[in-house]
N, C-alpha and C positions, 0 to 999 in steps of 0.2 A: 527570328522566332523567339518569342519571352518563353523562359522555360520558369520565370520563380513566380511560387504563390502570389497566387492576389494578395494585396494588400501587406507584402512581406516589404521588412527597408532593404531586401537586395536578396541575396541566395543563402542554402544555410552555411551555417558557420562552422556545423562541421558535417561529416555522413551521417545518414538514417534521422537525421532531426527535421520536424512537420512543424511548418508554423500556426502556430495558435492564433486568429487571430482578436483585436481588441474586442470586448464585448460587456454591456450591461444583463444582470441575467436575475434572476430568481435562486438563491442559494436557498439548499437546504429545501426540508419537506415537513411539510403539519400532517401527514398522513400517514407516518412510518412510526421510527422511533421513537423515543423523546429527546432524545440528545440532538437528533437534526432539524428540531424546531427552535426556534420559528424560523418560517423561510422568510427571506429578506432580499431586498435588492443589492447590490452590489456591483461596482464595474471593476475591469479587472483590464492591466493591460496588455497586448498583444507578448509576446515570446516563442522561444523556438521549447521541444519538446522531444527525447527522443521518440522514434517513433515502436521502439518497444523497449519491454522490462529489462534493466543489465541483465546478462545471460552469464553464463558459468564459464562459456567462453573469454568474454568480454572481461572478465571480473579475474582468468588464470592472468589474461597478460599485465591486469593491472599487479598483482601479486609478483608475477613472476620479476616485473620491472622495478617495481619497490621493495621485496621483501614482508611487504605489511600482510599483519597476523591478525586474525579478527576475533571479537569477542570470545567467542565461543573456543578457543583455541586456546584460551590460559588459564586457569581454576582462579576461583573469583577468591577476593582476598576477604577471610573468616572474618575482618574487623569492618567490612562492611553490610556484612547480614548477620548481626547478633542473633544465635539460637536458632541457627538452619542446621537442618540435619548434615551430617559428614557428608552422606550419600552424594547433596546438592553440590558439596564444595570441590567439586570436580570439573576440569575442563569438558563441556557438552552444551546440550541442546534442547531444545523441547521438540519432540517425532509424535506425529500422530499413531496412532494406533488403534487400528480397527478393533473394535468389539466383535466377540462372537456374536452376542444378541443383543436384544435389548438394555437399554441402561439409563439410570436415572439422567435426564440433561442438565440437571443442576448442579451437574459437580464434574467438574471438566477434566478431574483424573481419570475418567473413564473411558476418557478416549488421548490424551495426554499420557508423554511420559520422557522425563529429564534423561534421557542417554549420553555416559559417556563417551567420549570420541565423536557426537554426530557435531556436525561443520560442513562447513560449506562444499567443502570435499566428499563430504560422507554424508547424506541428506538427510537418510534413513537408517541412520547407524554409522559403528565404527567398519562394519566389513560391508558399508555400499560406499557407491564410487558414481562419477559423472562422469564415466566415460560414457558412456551412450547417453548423455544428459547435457551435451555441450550447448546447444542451442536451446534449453526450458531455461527459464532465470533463474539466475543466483538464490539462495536462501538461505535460512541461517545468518543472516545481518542483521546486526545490532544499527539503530540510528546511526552511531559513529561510524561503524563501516561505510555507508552508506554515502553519509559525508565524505569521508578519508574519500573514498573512489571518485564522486564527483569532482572533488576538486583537482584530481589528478590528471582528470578528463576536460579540466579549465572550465565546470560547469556549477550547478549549486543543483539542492531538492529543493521539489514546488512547494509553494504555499498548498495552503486546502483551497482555498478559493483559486489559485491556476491551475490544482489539479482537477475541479468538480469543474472547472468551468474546460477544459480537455475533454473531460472524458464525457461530460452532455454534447461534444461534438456538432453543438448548433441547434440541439433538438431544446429550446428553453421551454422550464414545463414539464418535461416527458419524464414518467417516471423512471424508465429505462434509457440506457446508452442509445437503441436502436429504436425507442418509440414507446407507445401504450402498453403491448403485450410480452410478457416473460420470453413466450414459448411461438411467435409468430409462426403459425401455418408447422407446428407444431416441430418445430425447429432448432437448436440450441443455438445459441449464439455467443457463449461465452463458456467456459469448462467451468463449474457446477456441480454440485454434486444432485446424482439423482435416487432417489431412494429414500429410504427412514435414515438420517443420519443418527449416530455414527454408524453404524451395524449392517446395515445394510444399502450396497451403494449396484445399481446396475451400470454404471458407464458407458449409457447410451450415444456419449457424446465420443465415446473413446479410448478416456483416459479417465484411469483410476486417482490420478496425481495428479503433479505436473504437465504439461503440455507443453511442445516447442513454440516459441513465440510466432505469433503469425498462425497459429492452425485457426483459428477465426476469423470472420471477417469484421476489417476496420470499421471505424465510427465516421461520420461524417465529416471529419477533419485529416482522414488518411493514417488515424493513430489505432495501435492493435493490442490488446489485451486488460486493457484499462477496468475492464470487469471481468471476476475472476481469476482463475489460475492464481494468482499470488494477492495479498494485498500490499498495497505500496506506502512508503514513510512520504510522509509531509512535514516541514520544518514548524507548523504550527502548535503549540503546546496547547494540549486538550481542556476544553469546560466541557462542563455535561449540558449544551444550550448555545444557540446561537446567540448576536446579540439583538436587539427588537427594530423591527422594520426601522427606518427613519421615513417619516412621512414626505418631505419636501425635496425636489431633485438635486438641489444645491448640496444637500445634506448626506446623499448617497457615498456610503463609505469605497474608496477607490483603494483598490489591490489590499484588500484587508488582511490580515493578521492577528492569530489568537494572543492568549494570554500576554502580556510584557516575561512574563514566570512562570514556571512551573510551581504548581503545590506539591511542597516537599516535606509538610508537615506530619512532625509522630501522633498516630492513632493509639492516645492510652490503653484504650480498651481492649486495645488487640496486641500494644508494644512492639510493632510493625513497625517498621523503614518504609514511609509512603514512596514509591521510586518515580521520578519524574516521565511524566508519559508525553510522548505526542501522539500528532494523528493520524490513523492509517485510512487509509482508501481504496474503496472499490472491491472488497470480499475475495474472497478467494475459490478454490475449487472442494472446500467444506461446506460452504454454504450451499444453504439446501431451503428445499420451502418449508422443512416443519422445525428448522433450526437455521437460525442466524440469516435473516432475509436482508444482508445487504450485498445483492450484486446488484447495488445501483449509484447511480452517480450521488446521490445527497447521504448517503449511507456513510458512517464515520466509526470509529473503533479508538480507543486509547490504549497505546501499545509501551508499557515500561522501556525507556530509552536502553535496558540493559538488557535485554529479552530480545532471545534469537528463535523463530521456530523453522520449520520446516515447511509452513506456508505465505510467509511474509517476504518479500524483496521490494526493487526502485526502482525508478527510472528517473532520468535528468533532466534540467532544464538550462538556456541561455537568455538573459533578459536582453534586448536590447540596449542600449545607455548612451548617454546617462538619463535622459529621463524616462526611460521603460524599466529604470531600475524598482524593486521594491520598496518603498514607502515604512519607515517604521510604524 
C-alpha cells in the first residue's frame, strides 16, 4: 500500500510535515489591499511544510536543547534606538490589550502595549505562563528566533509565494483559504476576532486568544491554521506592491522572492531608524471585519525584523534539492 502524497519524491522528511505540492497560481489580490496588488502569476515549486505553527511546546525543547534566548529576552541596546523612551529600553514585548470601549483605530496604542518581562514564556505579561498553552504556537518571536529554530529543526522559513501558495491549499482564485465566503453556512473557520475590534470581542469561535493548533479544520493540502490565530514570518523582505504581471508563459517568474534588501533608510523628517521589515502572513486572531481584513491567503503585513508581539509566530519548511531548492 502507498502511503506518501501524491506527487511527493518519497515520504516526509521529518513528523507533522504535508507536502505542498508544485503549482502555478495567481498571487496576490486587486480586490483587497493595495499592498497585495497586483495579482500575478507565479510558479512555485513543490516542498514539505509543517503541518502546523511551532507551538510552545516544540519551541521549550528547542530552548531547552540549545539554551538560545530570544529577542524579547535582553533589553535592547540604547545605541540602536536613538531617543526611545527609558520605559522601551527594557527586555519585553508588545501584549495586546483589550480596551474598555471604543477607541480611535488609528493609533494602535490603544490597544498595544510594550510590557516588561512578556516573552515567549510569559505571553501576556510577566506573571502569565504557558503552562496550559503548550499546544497554541509560540509567540513573541522576533524573525531571528524564528530562523535560530528552524535551522535547528534542519529546516528554513517559506518564502511569501510558498507560503500563499500553502495556505490557497489548491483553491487558486478563492479569496479564502476554504473558498468564496468568510463565514460558510455561518461557520468559523479560522480563530478571528468577532466583534467591534478592539473592545469588544464575543468569541463565538471560542477563544479569546490563542487557540491550540488544530482546533480548525485544514485547508485542502492537510495544513492547519494558516489563517489566523497567529500571523507567520516569511523570509521575503517587504515592498508595499507586487511585481507586474508578466504577460508571456516563458516569462512567469518561478519560486519568487521579494526585495534583494531591505530599506533601511533614515526618515529626516521623523529621525527614525527605518528597521528592516519582512513579510508576515495569513492574519491572526485580531483581525476582525471592521479592522484589519487579512485572514486570507494574498493578505501580507510588514513586520520590523526586531518586533516580537503576542500575535505573531512560524511555521517551517523543507525544499527538496537540489533543484526544489529556492532560486535567488
Amino acid at each position: 500500500m502507498n502511503d506518501l502524497p501524491a506527487g511527493s519524491p518519497g515520504p516526509p522528511p521529518l513528523p507533522d510535515m504535508v507536502w505542498v505540492p508544485p503549482a502555478t497560481f495567481r498571487m496576490g489580490s486587486n480586490k483587497h489591499y493595495p499592498e497585495e496588488r497586483p495579482a500575478h502569476t507565479v510558479s512555485v515549486d513543490g516542498f514539505w511544510m509543517d503541518r502546523y505553527p511551532v507551538t510552545n511546546a516544540r519551541f521549550a525543547r528547542f530552548v531547552d536543547a540549545t539554551s538560545f534566548r530570544t529577542f524579547a529576552e535582553f533589553p535592547p541596546n540604547p545605541a540602536d534606538y536613538p531617543g526611545a523612551p527609558p520605559e522601551l529600553l527594557v527586555a519585553g514585548s508588545l501584549v495586546f490589550v483589550q480596551p474598555g470601549g471604543p477607541v480611535d483605530l488609528r493609533d494602535i496604542r490603544n490597544w498595544w502595549r510594550y510590557l516588561e518581562g512578556a516573552d515567549w514564556r510569559h505571553p501576556a505579561g510577566p506573571e502569565s505562563s504557558i503552562e496550559s498553552l503548550l499546544d497554541h504556537p509560540v509567540v513573541h518571536v522576533t524573525f531571528g528566533d524564528g530562523a535560530a529554530f528552524a535551522a535547528w529543526e534542519g529546516k528554513e522559513l517559506p518564502t511569501e509565494g510558498e507560503w500563499e501558495l500553502a495556505a490557497r491549499g489548491g483553491l487558486d482564485g478563492a479569496p479564502y483559504a476554504w473558498g468564496q465566503e468568510f463565514l460558510p453556512g455561518d461557520r468559523h473557520l479560522a480563530n478571528t476576532w468577532q466583534g467591534e475590534f478592539p473592545w469588544e470581542h464575543h468569541s463565538r469561535d471560542g477563544y479569546e486568544r490563542t487557540s491550540p493548533v488544530g482546533a480548525f479544520p485544514p485547508n485542502g493540502y492537510g495544513l492547519y491554521d494558516l489563517i489566523g490565530n497567529v500571523w507567520e514570518w516569511t523570509t521575503d523582505w517587504y515592498q508595499p506592491k507586487h511585481p507586474h504581471d508578466e504577460v508571456k508563459a516563458c516569462c512567469i517568474p518561478r519560486n519568487p522572492r521579494g526585495p534583494a534588501s531591505a530599506d533601511v533608510s533614515v526618515d529626516p523628517e521623523q529621525a527614525e531608524v527605518r528597521i528592516p521589515r519582512k513579510v508576515l502572513k495569513g492574519g491572526s486572531h485580531l483581525c476582525a471585519p471592521n479592522y484589519c481584513r487579512r485572514y486570507r491567503p494574498a493578505a501580507r503585513y510588514p513586520q520590523p525584523v526586531d518586533t516580537s508581539t503576542s500575535h505573531v509566530g512560524f511555521r517551517c519548511v523543507i525544499r527538496p534539492g537540489p533543484g526544489g531548492s529556492v532560486s535567488p
